[in-house]
NURO-927496 format. One record per residue: residue number from 0; residue in three letters; x, y, z of N, C-alpha, C in turn. Coordinates in nm, 4 decimals, padded with zeros to 6 digits. Example, Ala and Ser with C-alpha at 12.3 -4.5 7.8 and 13.67 -1.06 7.14 Angstrom:
BEGIN
pos | code | n.X | n.Y | n.Z | ca.X | ca.Y | ca.Z | c.X | c.Y | c.Z
0 | ALA | 01.3190 | -00.5690 | 00.7800 | 01.2300 | -00.4500 | 00.7800 | 01.3200 | -00.3300 | 00.7800
1 | SER | 01.2850 | -00.2250 | 00.7080 | 01.3670 | -00.1060 | 00.7140 | 01.2900 | 00.0030 | 00.7870
END
This chain:
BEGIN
pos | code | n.X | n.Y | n.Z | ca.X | ca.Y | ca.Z | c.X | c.Y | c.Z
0 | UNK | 00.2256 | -00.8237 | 02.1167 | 00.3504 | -00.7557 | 02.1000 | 00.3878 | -00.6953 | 02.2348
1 | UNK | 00.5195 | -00.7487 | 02.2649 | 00.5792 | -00.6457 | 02.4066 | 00.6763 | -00.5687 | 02.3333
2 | UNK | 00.7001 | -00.5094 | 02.4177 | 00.8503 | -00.4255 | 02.4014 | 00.9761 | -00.4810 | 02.4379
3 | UNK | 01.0514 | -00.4780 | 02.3771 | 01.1893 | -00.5551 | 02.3693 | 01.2804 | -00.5478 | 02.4941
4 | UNK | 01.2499 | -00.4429 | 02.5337 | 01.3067 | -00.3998 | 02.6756 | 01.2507 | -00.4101 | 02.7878
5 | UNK | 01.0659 | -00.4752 | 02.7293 | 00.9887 | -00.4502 | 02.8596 | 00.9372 | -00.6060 | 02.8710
6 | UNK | 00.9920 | -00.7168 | 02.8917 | 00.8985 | -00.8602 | 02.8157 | 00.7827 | -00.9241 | 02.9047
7 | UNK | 00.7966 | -00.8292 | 03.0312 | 00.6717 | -00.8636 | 03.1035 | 00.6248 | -00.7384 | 03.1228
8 | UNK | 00.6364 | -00.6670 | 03.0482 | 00.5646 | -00.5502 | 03.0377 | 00.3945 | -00.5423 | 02.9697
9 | UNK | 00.3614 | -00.4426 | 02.9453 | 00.2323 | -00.4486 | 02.8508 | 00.1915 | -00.5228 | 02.7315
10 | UNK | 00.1199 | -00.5757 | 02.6900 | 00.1393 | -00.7006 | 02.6058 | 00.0250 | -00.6037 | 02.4847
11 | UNK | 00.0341 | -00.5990 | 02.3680 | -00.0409 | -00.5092 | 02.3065 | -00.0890 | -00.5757 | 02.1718
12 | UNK | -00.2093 | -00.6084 | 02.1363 | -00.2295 | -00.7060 | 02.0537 | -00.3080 | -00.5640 | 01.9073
13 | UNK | -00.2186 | -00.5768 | 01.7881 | -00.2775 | -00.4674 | 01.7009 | -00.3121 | -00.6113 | 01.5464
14 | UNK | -00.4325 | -00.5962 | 01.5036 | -00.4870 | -00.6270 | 01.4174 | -00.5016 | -00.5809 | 01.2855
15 | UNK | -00.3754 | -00.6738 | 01.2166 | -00.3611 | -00.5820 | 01.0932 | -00.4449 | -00.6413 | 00.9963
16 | UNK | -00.4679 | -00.5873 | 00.8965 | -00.5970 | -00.5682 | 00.7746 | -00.6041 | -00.7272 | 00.7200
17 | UNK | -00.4576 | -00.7644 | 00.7098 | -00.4570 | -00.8706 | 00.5968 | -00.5307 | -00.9940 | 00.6295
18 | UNK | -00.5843 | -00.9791 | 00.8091 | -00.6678 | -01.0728 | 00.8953 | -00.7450 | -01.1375 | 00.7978
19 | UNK | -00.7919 | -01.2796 | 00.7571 | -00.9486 | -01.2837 | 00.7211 | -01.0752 | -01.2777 | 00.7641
20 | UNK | -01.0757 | -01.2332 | 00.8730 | -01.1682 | -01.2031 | 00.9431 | -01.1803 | -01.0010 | 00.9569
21 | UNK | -01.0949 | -00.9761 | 00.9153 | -01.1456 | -00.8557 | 00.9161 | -01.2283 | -00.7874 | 00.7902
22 | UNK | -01.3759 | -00.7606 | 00.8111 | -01.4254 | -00.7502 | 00.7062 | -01.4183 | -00.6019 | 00.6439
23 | UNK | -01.4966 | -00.5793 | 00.5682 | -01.4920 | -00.4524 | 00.4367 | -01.5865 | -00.3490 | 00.5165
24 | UNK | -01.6587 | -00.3372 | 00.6125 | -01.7066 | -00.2149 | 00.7046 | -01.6048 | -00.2092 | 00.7796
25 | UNK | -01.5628 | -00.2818 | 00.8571 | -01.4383 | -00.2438 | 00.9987 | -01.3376 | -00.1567 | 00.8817
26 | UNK | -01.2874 | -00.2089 | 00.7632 | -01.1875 | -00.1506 | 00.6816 | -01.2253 | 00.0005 | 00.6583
27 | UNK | -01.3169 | -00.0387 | 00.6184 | -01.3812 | 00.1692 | 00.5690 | -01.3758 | 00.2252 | 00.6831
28 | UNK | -01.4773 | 00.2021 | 00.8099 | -01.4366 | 00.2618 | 00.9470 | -01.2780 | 00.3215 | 00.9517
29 | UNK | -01.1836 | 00.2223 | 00.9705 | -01.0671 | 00.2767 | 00.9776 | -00.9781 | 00.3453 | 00.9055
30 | UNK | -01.0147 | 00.3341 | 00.7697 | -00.9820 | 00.4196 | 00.6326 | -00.9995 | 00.5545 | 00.6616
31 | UNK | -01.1607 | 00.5515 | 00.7379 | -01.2040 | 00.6756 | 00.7107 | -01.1321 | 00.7714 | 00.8520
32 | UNK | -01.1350 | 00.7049 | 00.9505 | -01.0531 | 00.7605 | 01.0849 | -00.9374 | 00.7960 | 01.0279
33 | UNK | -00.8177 | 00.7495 | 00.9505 | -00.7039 | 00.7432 | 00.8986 | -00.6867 | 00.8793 | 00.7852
34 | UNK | -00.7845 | 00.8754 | 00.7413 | -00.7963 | 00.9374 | 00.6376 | -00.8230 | 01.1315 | 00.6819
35 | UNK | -00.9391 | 01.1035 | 00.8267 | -00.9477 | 01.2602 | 00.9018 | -00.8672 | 01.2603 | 01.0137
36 | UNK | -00.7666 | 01.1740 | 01.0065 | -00.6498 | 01.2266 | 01.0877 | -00.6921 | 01.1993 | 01.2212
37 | UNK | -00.7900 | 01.0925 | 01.2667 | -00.8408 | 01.0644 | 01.3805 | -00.7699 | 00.9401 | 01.4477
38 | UNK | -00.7288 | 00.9376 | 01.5832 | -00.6373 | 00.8687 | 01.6171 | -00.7374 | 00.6627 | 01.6506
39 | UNK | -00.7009 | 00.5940 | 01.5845 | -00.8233 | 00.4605 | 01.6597 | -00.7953 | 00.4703 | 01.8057
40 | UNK | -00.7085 | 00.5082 | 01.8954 | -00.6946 | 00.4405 | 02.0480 | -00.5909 | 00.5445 | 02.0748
41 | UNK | -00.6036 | 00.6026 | 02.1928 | -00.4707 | 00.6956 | 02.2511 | -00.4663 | 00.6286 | 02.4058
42 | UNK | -00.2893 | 00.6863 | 02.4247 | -00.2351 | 00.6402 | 02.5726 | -00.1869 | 00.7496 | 02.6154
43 | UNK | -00.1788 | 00.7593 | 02.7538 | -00.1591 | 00.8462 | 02.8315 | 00.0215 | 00.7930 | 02.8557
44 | UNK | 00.0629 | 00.9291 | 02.8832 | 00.1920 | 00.9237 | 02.9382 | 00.2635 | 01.0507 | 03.0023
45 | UNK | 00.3500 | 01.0530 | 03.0553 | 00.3917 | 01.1649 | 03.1964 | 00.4754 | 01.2736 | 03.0899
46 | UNK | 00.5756 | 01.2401 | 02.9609 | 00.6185 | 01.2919 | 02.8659 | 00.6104 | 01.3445 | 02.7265
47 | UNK | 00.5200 | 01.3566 | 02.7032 | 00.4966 | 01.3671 | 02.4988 | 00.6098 | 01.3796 | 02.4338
48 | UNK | 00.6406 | 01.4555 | 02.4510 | 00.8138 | 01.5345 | 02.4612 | 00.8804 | 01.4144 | 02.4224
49 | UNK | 00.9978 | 01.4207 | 02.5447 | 01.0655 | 01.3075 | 02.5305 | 01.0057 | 01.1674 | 02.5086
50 | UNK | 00.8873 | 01.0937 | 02.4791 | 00.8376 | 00.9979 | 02.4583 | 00.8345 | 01.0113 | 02.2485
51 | UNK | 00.8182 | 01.1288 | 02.2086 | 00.8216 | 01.1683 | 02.0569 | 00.9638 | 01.1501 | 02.0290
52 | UNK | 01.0356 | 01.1782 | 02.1132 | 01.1782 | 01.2137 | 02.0754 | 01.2305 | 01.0775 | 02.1194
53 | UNK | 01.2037 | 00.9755 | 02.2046 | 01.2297 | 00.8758 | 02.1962 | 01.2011 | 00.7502 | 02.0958
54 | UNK | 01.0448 | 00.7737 | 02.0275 | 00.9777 | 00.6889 | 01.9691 | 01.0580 | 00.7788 | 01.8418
55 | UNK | 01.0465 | 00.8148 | 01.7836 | 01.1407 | 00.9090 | 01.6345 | 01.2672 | 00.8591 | 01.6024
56 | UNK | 01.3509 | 00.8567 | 01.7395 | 01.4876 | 00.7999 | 01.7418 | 01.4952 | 00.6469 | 01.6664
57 | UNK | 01.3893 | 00.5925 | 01.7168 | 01.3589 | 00.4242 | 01.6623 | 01.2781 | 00.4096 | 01.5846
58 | UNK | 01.2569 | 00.5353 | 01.5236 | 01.1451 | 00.5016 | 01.3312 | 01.0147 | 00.5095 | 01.2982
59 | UNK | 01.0098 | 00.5235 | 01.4677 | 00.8182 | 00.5417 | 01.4522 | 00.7863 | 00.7351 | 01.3747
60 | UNK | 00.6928 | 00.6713 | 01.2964 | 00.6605 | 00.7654 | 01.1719 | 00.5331 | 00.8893 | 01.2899
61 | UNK | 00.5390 | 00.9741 | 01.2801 | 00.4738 | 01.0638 | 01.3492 | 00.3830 | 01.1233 | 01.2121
62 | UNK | 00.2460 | 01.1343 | 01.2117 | 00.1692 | 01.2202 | 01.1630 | 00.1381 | 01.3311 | 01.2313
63 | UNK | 00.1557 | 01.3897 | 01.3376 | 00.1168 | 01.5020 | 01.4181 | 00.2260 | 01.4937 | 01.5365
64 | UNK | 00.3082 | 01.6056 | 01.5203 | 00.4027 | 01.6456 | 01.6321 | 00.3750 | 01.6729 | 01.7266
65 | UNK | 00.4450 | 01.6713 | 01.8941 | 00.3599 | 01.6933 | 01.9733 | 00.2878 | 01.8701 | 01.9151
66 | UNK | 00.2015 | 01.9141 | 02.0255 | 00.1320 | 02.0124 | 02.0310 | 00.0570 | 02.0042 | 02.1645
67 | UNK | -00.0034 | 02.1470 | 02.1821 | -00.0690 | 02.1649 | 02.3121 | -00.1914 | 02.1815 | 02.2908
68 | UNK | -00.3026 | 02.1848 | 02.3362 | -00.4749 | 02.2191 | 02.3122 | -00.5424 | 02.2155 | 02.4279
69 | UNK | -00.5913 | 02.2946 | 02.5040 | -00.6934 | 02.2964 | 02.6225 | -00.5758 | 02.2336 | 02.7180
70 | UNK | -00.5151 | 02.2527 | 02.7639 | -00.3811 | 02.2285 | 02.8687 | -00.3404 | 02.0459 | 02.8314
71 | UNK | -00.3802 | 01.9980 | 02.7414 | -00.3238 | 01.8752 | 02.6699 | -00.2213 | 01.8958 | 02.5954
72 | UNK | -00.1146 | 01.8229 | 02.5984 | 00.0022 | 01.7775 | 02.4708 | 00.0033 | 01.6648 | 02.4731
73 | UNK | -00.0329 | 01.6298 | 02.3108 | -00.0515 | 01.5523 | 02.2032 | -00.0053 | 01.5232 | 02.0598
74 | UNK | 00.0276 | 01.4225 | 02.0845 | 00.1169 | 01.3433 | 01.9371 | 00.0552 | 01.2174 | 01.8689
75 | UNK | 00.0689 | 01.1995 | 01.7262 | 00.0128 | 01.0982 | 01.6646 | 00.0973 | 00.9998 | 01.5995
76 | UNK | 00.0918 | 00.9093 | 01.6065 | 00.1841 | 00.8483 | 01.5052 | 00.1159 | 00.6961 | 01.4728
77 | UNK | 00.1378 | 00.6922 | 01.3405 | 00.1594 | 00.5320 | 01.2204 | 00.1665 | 00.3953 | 01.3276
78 | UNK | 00.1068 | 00.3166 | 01.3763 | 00.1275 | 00.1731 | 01.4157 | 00.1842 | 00.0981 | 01.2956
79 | UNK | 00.1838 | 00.1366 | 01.2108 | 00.2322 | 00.0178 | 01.0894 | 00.1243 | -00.0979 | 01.0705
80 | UNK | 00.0109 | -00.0904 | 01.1036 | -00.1173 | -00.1811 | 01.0967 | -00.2069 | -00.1156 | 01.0087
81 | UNK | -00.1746 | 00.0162 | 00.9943 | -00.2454 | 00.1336 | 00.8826 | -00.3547 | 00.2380 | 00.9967
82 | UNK | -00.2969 | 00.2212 | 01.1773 | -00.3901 | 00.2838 | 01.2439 | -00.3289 | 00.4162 | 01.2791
83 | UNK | -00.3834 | 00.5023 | 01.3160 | -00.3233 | 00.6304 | 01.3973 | -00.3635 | 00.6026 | 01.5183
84 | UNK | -00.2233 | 00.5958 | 01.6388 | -00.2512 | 00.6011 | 01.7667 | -00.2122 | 00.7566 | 01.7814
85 | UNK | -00.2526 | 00.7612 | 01.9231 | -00.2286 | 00.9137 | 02.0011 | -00.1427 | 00.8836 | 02.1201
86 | UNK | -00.0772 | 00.9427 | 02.1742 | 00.0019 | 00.9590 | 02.3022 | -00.0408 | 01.1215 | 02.3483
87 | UNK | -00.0897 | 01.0947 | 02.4767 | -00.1367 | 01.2329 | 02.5103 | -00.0559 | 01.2450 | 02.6673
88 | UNK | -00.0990 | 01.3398 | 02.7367 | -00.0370 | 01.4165 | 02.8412 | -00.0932 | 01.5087 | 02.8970
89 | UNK | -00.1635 | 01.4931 | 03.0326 | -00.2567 | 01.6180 | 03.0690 | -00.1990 | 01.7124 | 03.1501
END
């Protein structure tokens, strides 16, 4: 998957469940990350902010608004694969 705006941009390959190869431990693993609100994979970026307020504008589902912690701001949101990514900011 690229970004529509970016087509030689970052190329991002997300593995959704319905795979047959994805078996019934990898599933619970990620159930259970999903389930304590633990992100599978986070990216760094210069904005949280406006990167939330950009990604929101276009539908992406946020489970955790940004916020600050130990001089980090951090946001979570839904891949639609059933994962929680993070976008962070140091």
């Amino acid at each position: 998957m690229v970004g529509p705006n970016s087509p030689d941009g970052v190329e991002l390959l997300l593995e959704p469940t319905e795979n047959p190869t994805f078996d019934e431990e990898l599933e619970a693993y990620r159930d259970t990350l999903v389930t304590n609100g633990i992100p599978w994979t986070m990216f760094g970026c210069e904005d949280v902010e406006a990167e939330y307020e950009r990604l929101s504008e276009q539908g992406v589902e946020f489970t955790q608004e940004p916020m600050t912690a130990g001089g980090v701001t951090m946001a979570v949101f839904n891949d639609t694969c059933g994962n929680l990514i993070q976008i962070t900011q140091q």
